[in-house]
C-alpha positions as CSV (number, residue, x, y, z in Angstrom):
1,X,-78.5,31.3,-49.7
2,X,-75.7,29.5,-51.3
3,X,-72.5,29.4,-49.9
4,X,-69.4,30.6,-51.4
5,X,-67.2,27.7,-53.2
6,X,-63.4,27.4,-51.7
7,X,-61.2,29.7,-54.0
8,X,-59.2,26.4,-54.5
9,X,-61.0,23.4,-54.2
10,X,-59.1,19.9,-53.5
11,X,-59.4,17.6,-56.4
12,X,-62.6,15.0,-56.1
13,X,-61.9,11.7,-55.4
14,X,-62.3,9.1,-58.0
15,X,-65.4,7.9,-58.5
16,X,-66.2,4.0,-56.4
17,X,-66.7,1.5,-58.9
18,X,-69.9,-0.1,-58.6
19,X,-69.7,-3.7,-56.8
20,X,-73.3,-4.7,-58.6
21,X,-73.3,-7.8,-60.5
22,X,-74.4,-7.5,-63.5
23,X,-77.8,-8.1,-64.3
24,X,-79.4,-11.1,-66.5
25,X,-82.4,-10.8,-67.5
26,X,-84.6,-13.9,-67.3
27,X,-85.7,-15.1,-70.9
28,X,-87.6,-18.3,-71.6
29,X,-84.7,-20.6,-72.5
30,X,-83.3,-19.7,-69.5
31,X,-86.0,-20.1,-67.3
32,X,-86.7,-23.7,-68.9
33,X,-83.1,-24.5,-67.9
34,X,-82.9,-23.2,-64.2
35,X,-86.8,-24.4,-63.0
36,X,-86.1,-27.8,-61.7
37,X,-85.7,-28.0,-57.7
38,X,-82.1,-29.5,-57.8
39,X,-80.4,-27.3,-60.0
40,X,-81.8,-23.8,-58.0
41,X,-80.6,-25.6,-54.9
42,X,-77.2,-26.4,-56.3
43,X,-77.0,-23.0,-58.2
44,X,-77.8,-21.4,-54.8
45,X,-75.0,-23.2,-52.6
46,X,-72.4,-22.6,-55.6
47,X,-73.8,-18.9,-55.3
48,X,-73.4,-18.6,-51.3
49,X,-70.7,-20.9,-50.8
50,X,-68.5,-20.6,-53.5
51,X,-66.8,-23.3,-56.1
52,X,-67.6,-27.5,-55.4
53,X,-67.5,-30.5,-57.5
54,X,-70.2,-32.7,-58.6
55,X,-68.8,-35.4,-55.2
56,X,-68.9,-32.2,-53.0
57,X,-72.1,-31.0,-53.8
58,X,-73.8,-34.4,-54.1
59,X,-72.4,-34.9,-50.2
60,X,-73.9,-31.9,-49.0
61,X,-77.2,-32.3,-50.9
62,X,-77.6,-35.4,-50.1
63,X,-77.4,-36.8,-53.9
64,X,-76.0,-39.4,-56.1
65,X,-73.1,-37.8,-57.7
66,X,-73.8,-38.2,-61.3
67,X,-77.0,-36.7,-61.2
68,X,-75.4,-33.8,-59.8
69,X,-73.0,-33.9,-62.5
70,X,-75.5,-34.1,-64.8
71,X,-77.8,-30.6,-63.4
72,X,-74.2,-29.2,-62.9
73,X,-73.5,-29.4,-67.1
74,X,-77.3,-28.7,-67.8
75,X,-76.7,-25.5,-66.0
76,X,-73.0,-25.0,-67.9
77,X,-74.9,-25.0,-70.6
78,X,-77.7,-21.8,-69.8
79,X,-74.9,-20.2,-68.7
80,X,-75.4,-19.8,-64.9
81,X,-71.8,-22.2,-64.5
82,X,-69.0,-21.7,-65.2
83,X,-65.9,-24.6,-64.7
84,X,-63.3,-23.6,-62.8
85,X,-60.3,-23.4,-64.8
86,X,-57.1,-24.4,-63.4
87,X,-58.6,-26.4,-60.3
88,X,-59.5,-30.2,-59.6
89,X,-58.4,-33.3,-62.6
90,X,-60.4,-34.3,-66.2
91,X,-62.5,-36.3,-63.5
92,X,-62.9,-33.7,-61.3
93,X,-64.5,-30.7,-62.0
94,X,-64.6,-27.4,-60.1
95,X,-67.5,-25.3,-60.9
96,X,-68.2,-21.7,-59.5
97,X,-71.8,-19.3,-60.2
98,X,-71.4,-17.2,-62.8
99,X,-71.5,-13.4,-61.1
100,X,-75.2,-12.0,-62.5
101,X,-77.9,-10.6,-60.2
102,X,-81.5,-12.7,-62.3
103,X,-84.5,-10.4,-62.7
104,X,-87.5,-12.2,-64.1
105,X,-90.6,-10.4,-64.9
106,X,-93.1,-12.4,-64.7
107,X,-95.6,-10.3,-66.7
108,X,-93.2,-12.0,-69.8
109,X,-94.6,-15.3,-69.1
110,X,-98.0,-15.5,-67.6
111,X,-99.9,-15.5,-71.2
112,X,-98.0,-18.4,-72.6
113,X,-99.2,-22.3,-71.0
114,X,-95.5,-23.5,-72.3
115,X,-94.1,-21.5,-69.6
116,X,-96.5,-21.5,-66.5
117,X,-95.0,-24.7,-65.3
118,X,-91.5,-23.5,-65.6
119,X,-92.7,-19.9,-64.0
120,X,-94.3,-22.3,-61.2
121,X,-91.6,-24.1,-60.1
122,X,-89.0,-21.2,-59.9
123,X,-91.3,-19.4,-58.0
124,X,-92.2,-22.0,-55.3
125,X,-88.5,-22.8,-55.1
126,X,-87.4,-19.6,-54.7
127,X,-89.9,-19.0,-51.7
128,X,-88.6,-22.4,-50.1
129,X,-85.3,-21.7,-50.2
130,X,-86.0,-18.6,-48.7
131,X,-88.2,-20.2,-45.9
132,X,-85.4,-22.9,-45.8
133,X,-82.5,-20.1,-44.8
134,X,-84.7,-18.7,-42.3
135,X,-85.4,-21.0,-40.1
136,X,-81.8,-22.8,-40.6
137,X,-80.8,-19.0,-39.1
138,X,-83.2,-19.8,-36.3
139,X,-82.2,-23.2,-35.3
140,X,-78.6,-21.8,-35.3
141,X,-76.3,-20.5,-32.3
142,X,-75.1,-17.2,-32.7
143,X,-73.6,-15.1,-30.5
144,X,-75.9,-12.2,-28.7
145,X,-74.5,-9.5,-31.4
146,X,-75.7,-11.3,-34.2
147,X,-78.1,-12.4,-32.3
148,X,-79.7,-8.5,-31.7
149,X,-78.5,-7.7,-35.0
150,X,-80.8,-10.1,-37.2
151,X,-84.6,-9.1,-37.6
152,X,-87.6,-10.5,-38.6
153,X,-89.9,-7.9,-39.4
154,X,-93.3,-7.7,-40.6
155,X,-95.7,-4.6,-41.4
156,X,-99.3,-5.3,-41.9
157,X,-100.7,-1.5,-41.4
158,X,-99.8,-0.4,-45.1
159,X,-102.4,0.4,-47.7
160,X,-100.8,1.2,-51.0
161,X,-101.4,1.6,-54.4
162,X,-99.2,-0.1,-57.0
163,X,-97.5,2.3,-57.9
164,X,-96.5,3.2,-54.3
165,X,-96.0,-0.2,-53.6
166,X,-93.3,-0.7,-56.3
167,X,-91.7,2.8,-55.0
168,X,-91.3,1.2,-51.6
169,X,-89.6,-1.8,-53.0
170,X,-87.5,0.5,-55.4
171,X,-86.8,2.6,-52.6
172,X,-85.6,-0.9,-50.1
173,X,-83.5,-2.2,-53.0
174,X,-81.7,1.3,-53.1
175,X,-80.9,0.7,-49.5
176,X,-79.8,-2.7,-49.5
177,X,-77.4,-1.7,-52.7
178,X,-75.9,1.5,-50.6
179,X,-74.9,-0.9,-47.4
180,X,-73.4,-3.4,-50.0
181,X,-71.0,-1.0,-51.9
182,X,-70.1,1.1,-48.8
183,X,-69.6,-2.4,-47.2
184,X,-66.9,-3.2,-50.1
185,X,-65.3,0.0,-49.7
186,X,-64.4,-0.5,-46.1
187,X,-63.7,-3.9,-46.4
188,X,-59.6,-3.1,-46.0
189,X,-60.7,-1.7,-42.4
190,X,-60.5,-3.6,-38.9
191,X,-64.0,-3.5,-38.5
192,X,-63.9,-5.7,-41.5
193,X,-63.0,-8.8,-39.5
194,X,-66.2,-9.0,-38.1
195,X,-68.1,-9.1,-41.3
196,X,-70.0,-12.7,-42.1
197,X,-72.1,-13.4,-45.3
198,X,-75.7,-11.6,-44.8
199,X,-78.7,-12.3,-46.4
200,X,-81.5,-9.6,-46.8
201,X,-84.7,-11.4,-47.2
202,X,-87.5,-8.9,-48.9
203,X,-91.3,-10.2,-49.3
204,X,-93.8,-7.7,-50.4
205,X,-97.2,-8.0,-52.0
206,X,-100.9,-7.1,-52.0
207,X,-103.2,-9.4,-49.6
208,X,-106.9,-9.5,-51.1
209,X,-108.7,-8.3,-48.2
210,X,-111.8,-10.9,-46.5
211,X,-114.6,-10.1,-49.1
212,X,-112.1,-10.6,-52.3
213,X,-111.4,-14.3,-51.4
């Protein structure tokens, strides 16, 4: 049975906006220009950390400054940069990640040899800087909260089929992008002071079983 509606319903409330990026799609050009070890490495702290110059970058990464600047324009140039307009002197530069969530398929490219090295590289980067955040987590001190609050987590008792493997991982994203725009809408609250940066780490795939090796 159905209840009754209220003979004089409040107004809704305007709809939240959406805090997604937007979403950019990963082509071959731009694959070509992000596969390269430095650039995802400086593209990821510029992502994380915020805005740096080419002498701020180069410090923490370790690297001579004008190859910095040089990945720093190459990536300008894709699109993944933008300069900072308004900060830093003509021989200082302030650059800052463009705001775009990348999705590569990588059915698009694993037919064409021009692009399996590129593919390659991304790929294996990707997973190290992953593995690199991890275990920086791990060697850190954190307080018991965070401490408790962190996970890592693995299931090994699953036994899907593909399509019920990509409704799992359609299912997690859905999760992870309900916490982040509930989190932006209380983020005038006290609780709010509390909040660091977070990163979600997913990893998800079929294992050929002992007799498929």
């Amino acid at each position: 049975m159905t209840d009754a509606p209220e003979p004089n319903p409040s107004p809704p409330s305007p709809p939240t906006p959406s805090t997604a990026p937007p979403v950019r799609r990963m082509d071959a050009r731009s694959l070509r220009g992000l596969a390269h070890p430095l650039r995802m490495r400086i593209l990821d702290l510029l992502t994380l950390d915020g805005a740096d110059t080419a002498t701020g970058l180069g410090r923490r990464l370790g690297e001579n400054t004008g190859t910095v600047s040089w990945h720093l324009r190459h990536l300008a140039d894709h699109g993944f940069i933008e300069e900072e307009t308004g900060r830093g002197t003509r021989r200082e530069r302030w650059w800052r990640a463009v705001r775009a969530a990348r999705r590569l398929d990588t059915n698009d490219f694993r037919d064409d040899p021009d692009m399996r090295g590129a593919l390659s590289v991304y790929l294996h980067e990707t997973v190290h800087q992953g593995f690199d955040q991890v275990t920086t987590y791990l060697a850190e001190e954190w307080s018991p909260e965070w401490r408790d609050a962190g996970t890592l987590s693995r299931w090994q008792d699953l036994r899907l089929t593909p399509e019920q493997l990509a409704a799992l991982n359609a299912e997690l994203e859905a999760v992870v992008v309900r916490h982040r725009e509930a989190a932006a809408r209380d983020g005038a609250t006290p609780e709010a002071e509390e909040a660091r940066p977070v990163l979600v780490q997913l990893h998800s795939f079929p294992r050929k079983e002992r007799d498929e090796r």
